[in-house]
C-alpha positions in Angstrom: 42.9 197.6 45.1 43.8 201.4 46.2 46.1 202.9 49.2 44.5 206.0 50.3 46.7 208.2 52.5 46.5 210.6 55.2 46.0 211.2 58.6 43.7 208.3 59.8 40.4 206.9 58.2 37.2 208.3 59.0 34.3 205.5 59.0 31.6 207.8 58.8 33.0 210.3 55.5 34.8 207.3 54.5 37.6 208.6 53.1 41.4 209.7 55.0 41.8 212.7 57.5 43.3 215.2 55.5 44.4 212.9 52.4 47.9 213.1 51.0 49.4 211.8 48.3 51.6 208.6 48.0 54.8 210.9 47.4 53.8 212.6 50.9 53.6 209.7 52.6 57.2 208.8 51.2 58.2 211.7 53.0 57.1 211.0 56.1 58.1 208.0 56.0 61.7 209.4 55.7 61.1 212.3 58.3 57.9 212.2 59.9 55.4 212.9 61.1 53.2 209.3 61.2 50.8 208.8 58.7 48.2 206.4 57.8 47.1 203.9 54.4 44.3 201.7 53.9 43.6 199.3 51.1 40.4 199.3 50.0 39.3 196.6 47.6 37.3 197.2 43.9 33.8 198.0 45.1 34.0 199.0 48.7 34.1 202.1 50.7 35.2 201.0 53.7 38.8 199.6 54.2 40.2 195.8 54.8 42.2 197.6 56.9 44.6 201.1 57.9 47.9 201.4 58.9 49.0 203.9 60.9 52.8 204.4 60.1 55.8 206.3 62.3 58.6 207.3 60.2 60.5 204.5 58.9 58.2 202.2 60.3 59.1 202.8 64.2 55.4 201.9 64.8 52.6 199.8 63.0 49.0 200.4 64.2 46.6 198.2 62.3 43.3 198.2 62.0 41.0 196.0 60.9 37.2 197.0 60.0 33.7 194.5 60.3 31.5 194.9 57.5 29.4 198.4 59.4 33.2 200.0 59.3 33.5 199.6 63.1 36.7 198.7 64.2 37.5 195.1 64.9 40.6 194.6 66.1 44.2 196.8 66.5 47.7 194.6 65.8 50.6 197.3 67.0 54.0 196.3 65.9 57.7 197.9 67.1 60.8 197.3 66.2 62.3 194.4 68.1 66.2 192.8 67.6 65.7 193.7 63.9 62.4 192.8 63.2 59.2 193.8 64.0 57.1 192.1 67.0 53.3 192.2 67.7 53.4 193.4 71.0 49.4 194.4 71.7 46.5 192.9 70.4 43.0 194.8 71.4 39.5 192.9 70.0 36.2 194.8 69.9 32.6 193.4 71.1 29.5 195.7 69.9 25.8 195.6 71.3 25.0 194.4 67.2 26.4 193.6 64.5 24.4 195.3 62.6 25.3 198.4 62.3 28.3 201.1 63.5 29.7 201.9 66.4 32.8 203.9 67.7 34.9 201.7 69.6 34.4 203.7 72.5 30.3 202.5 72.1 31.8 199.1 72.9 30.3 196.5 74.7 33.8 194.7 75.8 37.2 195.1 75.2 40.2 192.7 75.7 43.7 194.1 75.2 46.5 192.0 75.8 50.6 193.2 75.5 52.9 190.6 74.8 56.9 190.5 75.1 59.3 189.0 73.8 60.3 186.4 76.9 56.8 185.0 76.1 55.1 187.3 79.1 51.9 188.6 78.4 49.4 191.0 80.0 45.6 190.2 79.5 43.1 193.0 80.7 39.3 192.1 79.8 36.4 194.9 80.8 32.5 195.3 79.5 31.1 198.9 79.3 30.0 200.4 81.8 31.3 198.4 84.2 34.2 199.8 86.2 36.0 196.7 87.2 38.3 194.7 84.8 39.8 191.4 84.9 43.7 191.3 85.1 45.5 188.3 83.9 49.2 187.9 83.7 51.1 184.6 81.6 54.4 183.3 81.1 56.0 181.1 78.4 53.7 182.4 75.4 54.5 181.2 72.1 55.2 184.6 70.6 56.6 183.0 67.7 54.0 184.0 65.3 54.4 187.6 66.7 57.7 188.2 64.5 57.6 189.8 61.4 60.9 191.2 59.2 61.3 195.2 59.6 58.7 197.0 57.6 59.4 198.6 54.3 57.8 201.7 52.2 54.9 199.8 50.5 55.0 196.7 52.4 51.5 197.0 53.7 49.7 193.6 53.2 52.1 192.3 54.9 50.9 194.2 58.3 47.5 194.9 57.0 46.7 190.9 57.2 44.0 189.6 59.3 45.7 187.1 62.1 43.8 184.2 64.2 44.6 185.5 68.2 47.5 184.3 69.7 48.3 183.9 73.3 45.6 184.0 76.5 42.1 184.5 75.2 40.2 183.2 78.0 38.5 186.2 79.7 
């Protein structure tokens, strides 16, 4: 496997936004600004997934890719009582399979925040469409929504594919 740094991912040059080196990265992690790794496995050229990365980990974007290099799904984790907490989940639909789109060629999104207390926010809307369906929850097991505080190379850990969690009823 190799950790490509940089700016973001693009999915059509496949390859990082202005790449940097692993000892930049180190940097930024120490003072800023963000940056962004993803892991790509022996043979592909389109990552399992990218990080993006605030400074000492004050913010964990992941993304997860399908098989075209669309985005699937984006994890965000914050520092939370010492740890870090999963506190949005947003899940891509796309007309096909088949090939890529943007996200923003979407054919639905659902987003949902999450808290601590075991609140949760759900917010559901198909393209083109310019209503969305609200939901709000209580007493959500969020246990599954911890992780300890990120470290400089600890990526798998937050790079992981997770089963949804929470309201997923549109």
């Amino acid at each position: 496997m190799t950790y490509r740094y940089g700016r973001d991912w693009h999915p059509v040059l496949k390859k990082p936004i202005a790449e940097i080196t692993e000892t930049e990265a180190k940097q930024r992690w120490a003072k800023g600004p963000a940056f962004s790794v993803s892991k790509l496995s022996p043979g592909h050229d389109q990552p399992d997934y990218t990080l993006l990365v605030g400074p000492e980990g004050e913010v964990v974007r992941t993304q997860r890719y399908r098989p075209t290099g669309a985005i699937d799904t984006i994890y965000t984790f914050r520092p939370e009582a010492g740890q870090m907490f999963l506190n949005e989940v947003v899940a891509y639909a796309y007309p096909d399979d088949a090939k890529y789109y943007d996200q923003f060629q979407s054919a639905a999104v659902s987003t949902i925040g999450f808290r601590p207390d075991g609140g949760a926010v759900r917010r559901f809307s198909v393209s083109g469409s310019h209503d969305a369906r609200v939901s709000r929850y209580t007493d959500v097991d969020v246990s599954a929504h911890w992780e300890p505080m990120i470290t400089f190379g600890d990526w798998d850990r937050f790079g992981v594919g997770r089963e949804p969690t929470g309201p997923t009823a549109p």
